[in-house]
N, C-alpha and C positions, 0 to 999 in steps of 0.2 A: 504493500500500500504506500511505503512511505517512500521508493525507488519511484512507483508509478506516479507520484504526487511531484516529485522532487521532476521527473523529466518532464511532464505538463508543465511547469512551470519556467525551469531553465533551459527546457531542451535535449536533446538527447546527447550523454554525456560521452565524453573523450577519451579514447586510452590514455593512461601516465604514461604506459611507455613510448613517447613518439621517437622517431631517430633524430639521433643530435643532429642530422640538417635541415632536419622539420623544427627543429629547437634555435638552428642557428637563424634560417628565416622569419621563423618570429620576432626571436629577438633584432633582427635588422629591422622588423615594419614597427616594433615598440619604441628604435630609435628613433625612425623617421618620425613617429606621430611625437616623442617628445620634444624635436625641435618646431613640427609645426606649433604644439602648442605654446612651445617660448616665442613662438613668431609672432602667435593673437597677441599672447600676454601684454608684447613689447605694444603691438597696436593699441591695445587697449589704456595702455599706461599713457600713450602719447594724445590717445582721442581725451581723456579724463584730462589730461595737462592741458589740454590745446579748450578744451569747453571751460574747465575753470579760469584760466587768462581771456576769454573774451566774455566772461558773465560778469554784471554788477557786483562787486566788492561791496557787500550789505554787512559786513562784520560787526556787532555790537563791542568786540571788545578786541583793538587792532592789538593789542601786548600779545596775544593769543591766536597762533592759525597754523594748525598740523598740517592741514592739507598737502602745501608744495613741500614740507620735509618728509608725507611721506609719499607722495609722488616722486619726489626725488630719490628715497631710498628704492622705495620699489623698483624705479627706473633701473638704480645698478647693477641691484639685486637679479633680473628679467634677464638682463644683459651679460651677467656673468653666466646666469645658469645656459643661456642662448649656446655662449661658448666651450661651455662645457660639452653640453648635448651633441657637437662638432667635432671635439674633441676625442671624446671617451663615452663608455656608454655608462650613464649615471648610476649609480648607485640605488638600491633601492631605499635606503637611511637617505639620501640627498633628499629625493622625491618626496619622501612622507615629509620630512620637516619643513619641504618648499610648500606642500600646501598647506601645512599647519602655518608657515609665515603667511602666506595667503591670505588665508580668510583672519587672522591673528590680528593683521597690520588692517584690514577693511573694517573689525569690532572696534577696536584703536581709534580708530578716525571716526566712526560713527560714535564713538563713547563722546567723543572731544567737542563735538557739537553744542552741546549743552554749555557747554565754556565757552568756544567762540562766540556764541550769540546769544551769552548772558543769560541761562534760562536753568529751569527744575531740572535736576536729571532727568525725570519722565520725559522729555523733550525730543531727546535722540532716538525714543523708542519708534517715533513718528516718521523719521528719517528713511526718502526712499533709495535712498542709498541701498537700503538692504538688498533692493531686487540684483546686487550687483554680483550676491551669493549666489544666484541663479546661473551668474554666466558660468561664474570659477566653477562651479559644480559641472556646469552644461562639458567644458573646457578639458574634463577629466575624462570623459566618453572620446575622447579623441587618440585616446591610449586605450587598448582592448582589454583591461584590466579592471574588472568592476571596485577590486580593494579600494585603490585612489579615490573613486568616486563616492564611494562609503565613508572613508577617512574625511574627504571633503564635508559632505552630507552633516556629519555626524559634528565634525569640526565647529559647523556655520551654528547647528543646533544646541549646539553646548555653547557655544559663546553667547547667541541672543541667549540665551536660558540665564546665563551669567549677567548680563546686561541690563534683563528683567528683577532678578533677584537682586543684584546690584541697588535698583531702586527703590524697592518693595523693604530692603532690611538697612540699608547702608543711609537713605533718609526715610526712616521706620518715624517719625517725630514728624514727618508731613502727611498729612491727611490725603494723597495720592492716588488713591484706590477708586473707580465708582463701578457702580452698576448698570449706570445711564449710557447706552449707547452716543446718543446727541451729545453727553458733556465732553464722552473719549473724543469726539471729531472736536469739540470746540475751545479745546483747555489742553492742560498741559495733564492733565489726568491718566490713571493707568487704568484700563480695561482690560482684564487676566484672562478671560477668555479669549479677548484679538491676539494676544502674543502668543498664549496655547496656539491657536489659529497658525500662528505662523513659524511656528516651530514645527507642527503636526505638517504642514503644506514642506518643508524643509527636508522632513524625512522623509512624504511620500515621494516626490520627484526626485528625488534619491535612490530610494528602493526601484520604482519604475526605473529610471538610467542604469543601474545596475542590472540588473535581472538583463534588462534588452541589450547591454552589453556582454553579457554574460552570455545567450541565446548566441548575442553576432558574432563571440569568441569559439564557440564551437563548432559552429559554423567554418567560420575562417579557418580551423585549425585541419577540421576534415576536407578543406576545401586546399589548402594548402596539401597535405599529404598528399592528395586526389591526382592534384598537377602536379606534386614530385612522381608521386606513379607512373603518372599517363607519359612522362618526361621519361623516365625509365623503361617504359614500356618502348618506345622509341628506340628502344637501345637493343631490342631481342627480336621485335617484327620490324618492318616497316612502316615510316611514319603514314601510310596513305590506310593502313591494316589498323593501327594504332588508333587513329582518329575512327576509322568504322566502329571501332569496338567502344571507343569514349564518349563517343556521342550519338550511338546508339537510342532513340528514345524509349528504349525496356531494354533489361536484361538481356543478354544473349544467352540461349538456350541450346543445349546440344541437338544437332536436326534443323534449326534455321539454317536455309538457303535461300539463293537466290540464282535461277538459270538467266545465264548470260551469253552473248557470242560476244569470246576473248581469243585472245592469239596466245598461246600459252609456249613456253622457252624454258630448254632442262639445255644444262651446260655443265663441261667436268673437264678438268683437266687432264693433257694426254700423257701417258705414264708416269702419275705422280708417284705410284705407290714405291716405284721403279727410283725417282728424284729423291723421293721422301726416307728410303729409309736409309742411304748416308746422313741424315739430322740430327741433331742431337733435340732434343723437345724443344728446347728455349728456341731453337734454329727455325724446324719446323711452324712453330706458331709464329714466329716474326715472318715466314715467308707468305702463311697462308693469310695470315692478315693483310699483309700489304697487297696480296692480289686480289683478297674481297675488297679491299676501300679503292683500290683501282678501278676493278670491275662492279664497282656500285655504285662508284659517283656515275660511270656511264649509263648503267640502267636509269636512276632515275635523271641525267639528262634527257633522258629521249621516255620519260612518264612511263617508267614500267615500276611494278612494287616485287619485291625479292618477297616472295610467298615463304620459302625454306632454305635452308643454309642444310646440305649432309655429307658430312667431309669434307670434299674436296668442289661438290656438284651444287648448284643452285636450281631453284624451280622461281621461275620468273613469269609473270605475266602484265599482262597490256589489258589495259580495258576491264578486267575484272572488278577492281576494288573502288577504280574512282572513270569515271565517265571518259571514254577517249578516241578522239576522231582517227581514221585512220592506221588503228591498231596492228591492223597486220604489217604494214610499212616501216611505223617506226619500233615494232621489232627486230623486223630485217636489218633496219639501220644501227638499231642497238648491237644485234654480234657482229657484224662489221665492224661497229667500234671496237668490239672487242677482241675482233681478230687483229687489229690494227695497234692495239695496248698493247696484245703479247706479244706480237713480231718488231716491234719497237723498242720494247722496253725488257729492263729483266726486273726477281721479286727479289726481295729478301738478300741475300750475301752473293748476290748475282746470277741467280738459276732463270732460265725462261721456262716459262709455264704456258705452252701452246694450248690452246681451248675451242674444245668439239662443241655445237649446238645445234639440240633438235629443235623444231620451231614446226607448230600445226596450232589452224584455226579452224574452233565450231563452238558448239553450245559447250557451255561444262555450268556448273554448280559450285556457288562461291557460298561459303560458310562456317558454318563452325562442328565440326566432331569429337565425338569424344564423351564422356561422363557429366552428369552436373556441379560436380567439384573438380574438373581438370576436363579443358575444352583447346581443341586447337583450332585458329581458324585457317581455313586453306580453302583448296580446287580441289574439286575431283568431279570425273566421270569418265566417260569409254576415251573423250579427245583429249584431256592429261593423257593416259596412256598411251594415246599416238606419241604425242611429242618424247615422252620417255624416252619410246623405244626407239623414236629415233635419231636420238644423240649417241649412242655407241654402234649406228649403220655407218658413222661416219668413216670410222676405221676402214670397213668391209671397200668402200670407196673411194680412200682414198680425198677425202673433203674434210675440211673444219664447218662449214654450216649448210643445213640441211633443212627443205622444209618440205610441204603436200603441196598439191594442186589447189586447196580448199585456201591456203595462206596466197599463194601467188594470185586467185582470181580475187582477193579481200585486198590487199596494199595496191595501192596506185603512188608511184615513184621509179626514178631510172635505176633498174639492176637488169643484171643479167644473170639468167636462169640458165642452168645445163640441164638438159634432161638425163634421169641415172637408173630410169627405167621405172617396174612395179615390183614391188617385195611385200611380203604377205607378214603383215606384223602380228606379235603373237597376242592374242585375247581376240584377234579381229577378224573376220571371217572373207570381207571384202579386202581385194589388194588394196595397197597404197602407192599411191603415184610421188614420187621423189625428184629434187631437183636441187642441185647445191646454186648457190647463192653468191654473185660476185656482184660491187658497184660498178654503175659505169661510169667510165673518168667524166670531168668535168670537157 
């Protein structure tokens, strides 16, 4: 009862354990909101300095006027902390005693009223200065930290409290007190219920700012994790897979699909295994790294999303995961590039990595498989399997890229096709018409 009361009210709550760069991001947006908030402050100090110099000087009693000392102090004070916030990241001891100076120095100045303009102490209580707790209070919602704003809250309300009592015992010999509403608006009189009033109004807006602070803190904090995920997530699919899966509007569910005509691309390197085992591991991974980020920037120059990474081989497709004209062409052009990277370039401590690619275009099913705690998303149907099987015919022919008939009547662009005949690929009952794949020069 008291979990399902507490999340009604705050929201649904947080893990403690978040990772220290869910930790370290927070704490850089608690920076930045505490120099905006030295930023208002500093405004605020200057809007109150700049209305007090152009209002009538009505002072009863000139020996006497807090005001510009402590406008002036607050000024340095504003300004110091402005600098710190710049500097270093404050302290949490800094922060509390800065709003306890806060609203400390606005009781101060509101107490001192009574003195500058010669009157009962009950006089200050009349003071709308007070709404100025509203702001400081408001001021504290600007750091996702409900504590401050409570500290505040709480701060404001114990000081009037102090201010009221102040009057009520400190000049207990003046008859101060009424019950007359009309006399509280027309006299220097205390009515105990208006100050209750506005200590009760001190702590509601309070509690509300907090709580909704609190709400937009957990919020922020899973919303945060959310983008370090989905940022991460980037790092193991493809960001065009990555964004399907994030923004998603439900869940994805094992068996969601979607039939698409895609041009689909399986590609391996040619005798790696042969390359690969003179390596030593550390060898090996710096090699095969630098030929995926070679051959990845090329895929997604030319809008293709890398579906799978399996050893040595990639499954790559066009048009499957995000909308795309022309798909079967800038396939083509994509292994071209990337026959064009491995005969140019070498990987890793110098080896070249020559790279076979089957390429075939039809319907297949883009989705997710697998379990409802462990789901992958990818392609499948009978045309993945074309293209599979024919990225290792390359060998049998003597070709690096390879594609169907079904690819060449879908791309429009200058290549030149060789014909390498019909071979009967295995799952598929009808031949398949073959043709490797050159540019033709400019």
């Amino acid at each position: 009862m008291g979990n399902a009361l507490s999340t009604f009210i705050f929201g649904d709550p947080v893990g403690t354990l978040l990772p220290a760069r869910v930790r370290e991001r927070i704490v850089e947006q608690q920076c930045q909101s505490e120099r905006l908030i030295s930023w208002v402050q500093l405004a605020l100090v200057v809007l109150f300095a700049t209305l007090w110099t152009i209002s009538p000087m009505s002072t009863r009693n000139p020996d006497f006027n807090l005001v510009p000392w402590a406008l002036g102090f607050y000024f340095l004070f504003t300004v110091i902390r402005l600098v710190a916030a710049y500097r270093m990241v404050l302290p949490r001891l800094f922060l509390m005693i800065s709003v306890v100076i806060d609203m400390g120095l606005l009781m101060v100045l509101i107490w001192s009223f009574h003195i500058q303009y010669a009157q009962t102490a009950a006089f200050y209580l009349k003071a709308p200065t007070l709404m100025y707790v509203f702001i400081f209070i408001a001021l504290r919602a600007l750091r996702f930290e409900p504590g401050y704003i409570i500290l505040a809250g709480v701060t404001a309300a114990g000081g009037w409290l102090f201010l009221m009592l102040w009057v009520l015992f400190f000049y207990a010999a003046e008859p101060m007190v009424t019950r007359d509403y009309v006399v509280y608006l027309t006299s220097n009189s205390v009515l105990i219920g208006a100050e209750v009033d506005k200590i009760v109004s001190i702590l509601m807006v309070t509690a509300v700012l907090a709580i909704a602070v609190l709400r937009a803190r957990r919020s922020l904090y899973r919303a945060i994790a959310e983008s370090i995920a989905a940022q991460d997530l980037t790092r193991f699919v493809s960001k065009e897979v990555a964004d399907r899966i994030t923004q998603s509007d439900h869940a994805i569910q094992p068996g969601d699909g979607e039939a698409k005509v895609a041009t689909v691309m399986f590609t391996d390197i040619e005798g790696f295994s042969t390359v690969s085992e003179n390596m030593t591991a550390n060898e090996l991974a710096h090699t095969i790294n630098d030929y995926f980020q070679a051959v990845g920037m090329a895929v997604s120059r030319h809008g293709g999303a890398v579906m799978m990474f399996a050893g040595d081989a990639m499954l790559v497709t066009f048009n499957a995961v995000t909308p795309q004209d022309n798909h079967a062409a800038k396939a083509l052009q994509c292994a071209l590039e990337i026959q064009d990277i491995c005969t140019n370039r070498s990987f890793g401590s110098g080896d070249m990595l020559l790279t076979r690619c089957g390429i075939h275009t039809g319907s297949i099913v883009v989705g997710a498989v697998g379990t409802v705690d462990r789901l992958n998303f990818t392609v499948y149907g009978d045309n993945v399997n074309i293209a599979a099987r024919l990225e290792p015919l390359n060998k049998q022919y003597g070709t690096y890229v390879l594609c169907t008939q079904e690819t060449i009547d879908a791309a429009r662009g200058a290549f030149e096709f060789t014909y390498r005949g019909e071979t009967q690929v295995k799952g598929r009952a009808a031949a398949v018409r073959l043709y490797s794949v050159t540019a033709v020069p400019d």
